[in-house]
N, C-alpha and C positions, 0 to 999 in steps of 0.2 A: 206138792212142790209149789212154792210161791213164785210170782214174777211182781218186782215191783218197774215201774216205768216214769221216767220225770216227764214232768207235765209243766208247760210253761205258759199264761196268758197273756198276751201284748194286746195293746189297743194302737191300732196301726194305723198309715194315714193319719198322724195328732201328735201335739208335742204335751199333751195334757192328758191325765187320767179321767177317765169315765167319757171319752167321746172319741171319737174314730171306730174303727171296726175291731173288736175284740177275738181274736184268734188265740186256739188253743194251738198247743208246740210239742210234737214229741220226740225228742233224740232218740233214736236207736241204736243198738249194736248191729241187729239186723233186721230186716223186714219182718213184721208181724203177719198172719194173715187176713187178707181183708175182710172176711167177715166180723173179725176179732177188732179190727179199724173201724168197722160201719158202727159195731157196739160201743165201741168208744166214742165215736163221734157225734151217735143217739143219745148218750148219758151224757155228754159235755153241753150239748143243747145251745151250741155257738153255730153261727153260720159256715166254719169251716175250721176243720182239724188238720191241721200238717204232718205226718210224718215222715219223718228224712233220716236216712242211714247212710254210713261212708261207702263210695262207690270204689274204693279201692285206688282211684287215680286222685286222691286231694279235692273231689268232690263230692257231691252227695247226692243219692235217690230222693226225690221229693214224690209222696201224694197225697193227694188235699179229697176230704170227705166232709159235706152236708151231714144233719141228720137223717136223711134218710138214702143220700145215693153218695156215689164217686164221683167226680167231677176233672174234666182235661186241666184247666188250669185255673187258677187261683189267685188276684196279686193281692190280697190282702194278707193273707198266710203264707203267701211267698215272701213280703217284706219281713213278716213278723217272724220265719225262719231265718233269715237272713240275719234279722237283727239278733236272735236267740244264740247263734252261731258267733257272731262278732262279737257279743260281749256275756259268753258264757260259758260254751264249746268248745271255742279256740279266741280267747278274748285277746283283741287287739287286731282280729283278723278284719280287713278291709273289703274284702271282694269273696263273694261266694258264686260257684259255681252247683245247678241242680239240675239231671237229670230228670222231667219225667218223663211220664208215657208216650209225651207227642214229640220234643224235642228238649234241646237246652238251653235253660234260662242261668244269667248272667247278673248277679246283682251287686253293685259296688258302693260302698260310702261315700257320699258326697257332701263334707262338714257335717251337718247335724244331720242330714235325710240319707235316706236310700235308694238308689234307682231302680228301678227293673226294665231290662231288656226286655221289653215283651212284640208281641206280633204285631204285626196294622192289620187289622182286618178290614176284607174290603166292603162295599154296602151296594145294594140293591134297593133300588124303589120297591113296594111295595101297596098295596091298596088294606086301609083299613077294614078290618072282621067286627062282624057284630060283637060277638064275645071282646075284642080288647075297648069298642064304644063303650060298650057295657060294662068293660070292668075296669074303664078309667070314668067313665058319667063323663066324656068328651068327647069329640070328634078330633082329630091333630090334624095342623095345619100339615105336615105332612108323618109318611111314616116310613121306614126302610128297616131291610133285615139283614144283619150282620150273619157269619158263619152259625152265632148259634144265639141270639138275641133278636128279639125286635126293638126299632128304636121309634117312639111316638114323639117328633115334635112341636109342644107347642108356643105359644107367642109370649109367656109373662112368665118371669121366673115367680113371681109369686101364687100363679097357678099351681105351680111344682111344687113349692113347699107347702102347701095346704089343701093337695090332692088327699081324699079319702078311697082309696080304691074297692072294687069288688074282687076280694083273691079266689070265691069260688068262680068266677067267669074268666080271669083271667089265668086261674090252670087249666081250661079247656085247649090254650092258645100251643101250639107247636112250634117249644121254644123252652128253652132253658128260661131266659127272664127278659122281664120287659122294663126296657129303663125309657124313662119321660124326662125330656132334655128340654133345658130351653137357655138362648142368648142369658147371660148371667149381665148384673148390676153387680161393679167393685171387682168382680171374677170374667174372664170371657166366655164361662157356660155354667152352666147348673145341671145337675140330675137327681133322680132319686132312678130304686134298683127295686124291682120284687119279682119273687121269683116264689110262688106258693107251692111251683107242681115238684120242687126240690127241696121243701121243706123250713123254704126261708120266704115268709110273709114281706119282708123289705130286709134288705142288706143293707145297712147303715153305712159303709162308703164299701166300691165296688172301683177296686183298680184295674180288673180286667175289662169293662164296661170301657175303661177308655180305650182299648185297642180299638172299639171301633168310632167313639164319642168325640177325641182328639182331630181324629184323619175327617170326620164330616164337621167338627168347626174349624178347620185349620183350614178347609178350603173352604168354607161359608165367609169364615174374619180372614181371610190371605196373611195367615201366620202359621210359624212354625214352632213356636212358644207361647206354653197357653197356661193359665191358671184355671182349674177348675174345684170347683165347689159343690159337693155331695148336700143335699137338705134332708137329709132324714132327721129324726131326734137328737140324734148322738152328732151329728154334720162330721166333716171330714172334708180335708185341701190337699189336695193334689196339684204337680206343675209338671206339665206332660213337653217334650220335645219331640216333631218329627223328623224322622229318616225318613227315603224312599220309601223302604222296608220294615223299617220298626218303631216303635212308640219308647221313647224311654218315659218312665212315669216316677216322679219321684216324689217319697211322703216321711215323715217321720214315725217315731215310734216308740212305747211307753210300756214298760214292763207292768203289770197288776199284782201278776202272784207266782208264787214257783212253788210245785208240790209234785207228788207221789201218788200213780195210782198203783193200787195196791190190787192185783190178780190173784187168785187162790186163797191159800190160808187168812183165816181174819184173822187182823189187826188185832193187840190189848187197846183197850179201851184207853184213852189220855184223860188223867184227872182232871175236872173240872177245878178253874181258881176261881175264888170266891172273889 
């Protein structure tokens, strides 16, 4: 018995192909099992795979898998289901509702971007570890850790974009990932995202990062509207708003490809055109 499953790529956070964070999309009928997720999400070899099935009530199950783990939550694959839903799923649908494992996120069009209800997370000081010295080759002006990151920051956004990190010292660090923030030029912050012990060397934008990246420049700059700017390779813009309670983060998004992965029986071959 064969299972085929659609497979969708968005590059998300970007109004342009080939930059922002590139997420794979799986609609389902019904949940797969995770192991059969973690395989999928090993062979896709993106920083995160979405899977979302109807929850029965007009929303949908979401869970997001790394190549090599499962992960609580996800906003880059969360925009990138959202927008898979709105114009492909139930095309013309505005606002999506997802279910995961922690709680429910909420994502709505907003002209051309999408926002995500996502958490604030709160921050604690912290005192920098030889291993993150080590595996930034800096000391931070300061450092703090959010519920499941560390956040190093330091003084020059151009430090940021032309940091070379150590990812073997920094997966010693007890922490999902470690994002390196600083005051932004043209943008009010800057980061970069790496996360080696989950199988993702740098995240090329990281919209979860602002739940907690927002709420510590929003009281650094005393705003509650912020523009932020991701510097990896691929860069990625985000425009975050705070609530008491929640981070809305809003980006755009850019279909790549739509396909078929094909489970069981092999495929015929498709003739080559000359």
């Amino acid at each position: 018995m064969s299972l085929s499953i659609l497979l969708y790529q968005v590059d998300a956070f970007t109004d342009q192909l080939f930059s922002g964070n590139p997420a794979a999309v799986c609609p389902l009928a019904a949940p797969l099992p995770p192991g059969l997720c973690q395989a999928i999400a090993l062979e896709n070899h993106l920083s995160e795979t979405a899977f979302l099935w109807p929850d029965g009530t007009g929303g949908y199950h979401i869970r997001w898998f790394t190549p090599t783990q499962e992960v609580d939550l996800c906003g880059h694959a969360t925009l990138a289901a959202a927008y898979v839903v709105g114009e492909f799923v139930e095309p013309g649908c505005d606002q999506v509702r997802f279910q995961s494992r922690q709680e429910t996120l909420t994502v709505r069009k907003q002209g051309d971007l999408w926002e995500l209800d996502f958490p604030r997370w709160p921050l604690t000081p912290a005192e920098p570890t030889a291993p993150l010295i080590a595996g930034l080759g800096l000391t931070p002006q300061a450092v703090c850790r959010s519920p499941r990151d560390i956040v190093a920051v330091v003084a020059d956004p151009e430090v940021v974009k032309h940091l070379q990190p150590d990812y073997a010292q920094l997966a010693q660090l007890d922490c999902l990932g470690v994002i390196v923030t600083a005051e932004g030029r043209g943008v009010d912050f800057v980061s970069r995202f790496f996360a080696p012990q989950a199988g993702i060397p740098e995240d090329p934008v990281t919209g979860s990062a602002h739940c907690a990246l927002a709420p510590y420049w929003g009281e650094r700059l005393g705003k509650t509207a912020l523009h932020a700017r991701q510097l990896s390779p691929r860069g990625g813009e985000l425009w975050c708003t705070l609530t008491p309670e929640r981070v809305l983060i809003r980006g755009g998004a850019v279909c790549y490809l739509t396909g078929q992965i094909h489970l069981g029986e092999p495929m015929t071959p498709i003739p080559q055109q000359m």
